[in-house]
N, C-alpha and C positions, 0 to 999 in steps of 0.2 A: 393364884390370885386368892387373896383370904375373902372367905364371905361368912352370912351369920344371919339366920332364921329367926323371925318372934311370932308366935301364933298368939293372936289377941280372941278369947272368947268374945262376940258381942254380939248381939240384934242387926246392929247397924254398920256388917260390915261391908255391905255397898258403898253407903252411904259414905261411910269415910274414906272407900279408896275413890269416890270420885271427888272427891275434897281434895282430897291432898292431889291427885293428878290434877286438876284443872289448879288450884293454888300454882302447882310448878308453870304450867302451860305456858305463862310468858314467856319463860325465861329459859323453859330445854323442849325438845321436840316431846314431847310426852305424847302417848298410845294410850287410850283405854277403852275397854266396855265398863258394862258395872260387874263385871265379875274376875277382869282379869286386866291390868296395868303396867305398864312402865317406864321408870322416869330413869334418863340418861343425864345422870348429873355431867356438868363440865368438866370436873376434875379424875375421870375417870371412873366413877362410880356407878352403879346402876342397879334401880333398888325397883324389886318385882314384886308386882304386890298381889293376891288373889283372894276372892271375898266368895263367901260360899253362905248356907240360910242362918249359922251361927259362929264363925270364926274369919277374921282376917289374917292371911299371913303375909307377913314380908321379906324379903328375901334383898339383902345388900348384900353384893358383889366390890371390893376396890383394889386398887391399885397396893396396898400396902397396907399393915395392921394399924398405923396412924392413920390412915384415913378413913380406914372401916371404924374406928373408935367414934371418931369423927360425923362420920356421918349416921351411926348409928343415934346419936346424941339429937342429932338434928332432924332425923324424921318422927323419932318418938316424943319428941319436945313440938313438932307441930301436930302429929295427931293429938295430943294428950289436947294442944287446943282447940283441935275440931270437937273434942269430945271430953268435954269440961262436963255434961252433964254426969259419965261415969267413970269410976275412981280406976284408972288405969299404971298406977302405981308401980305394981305387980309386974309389970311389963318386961319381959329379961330376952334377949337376944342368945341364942345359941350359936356357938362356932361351928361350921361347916366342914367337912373334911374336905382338905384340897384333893382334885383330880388327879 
């Protein structure tokens, strides 16, 4: 199963893995504390998030290299707007070696 790591430096990285998990909450069973998360997307996907006193990491797991692209696009594109105040640009996802 391909997956793919982005460590984000920042202050606030509680703060936005409880963001982003409760944002999903509707809509998939999502788990979290503020330091450790995860969201079961529908389409087989499932993106682990863990926040420590200066960096967030996340971790997407999916079904296929199209949907790890995929969804890679779409978590970084919601946190960037939890977190408009800092320029997250930078942000680059690393490939995972499969098991």
């Amino acid at each position: 199963m391909p997956a793919a790591e982005a460590r984000i430096a920042t202050p606030n990285a509680s703060k936005y893995l409880q963001q982003l998990c409760k944002h999903w909450s509707h809509k998939f069973a999502v788990s979290f504390t503020p330091e450790h998360g995860t969201i079961p997307f529908a389409d087989g996907r499932v993106c682990t998030l863990d926040a420590s006193a200066d960096t967030l990491t996340l971790r997407l797991d999916a079904p296929s290299g199209e949907a790890l692209t995929r969804g890679e696009a779409v978590v970084i594109d919601h946190l960037k707007r939890f977190a408009f105040r800092e320029n997250l640009d930078g942000v680059a996802w690393t490939p995972l070696q499969e098991a």
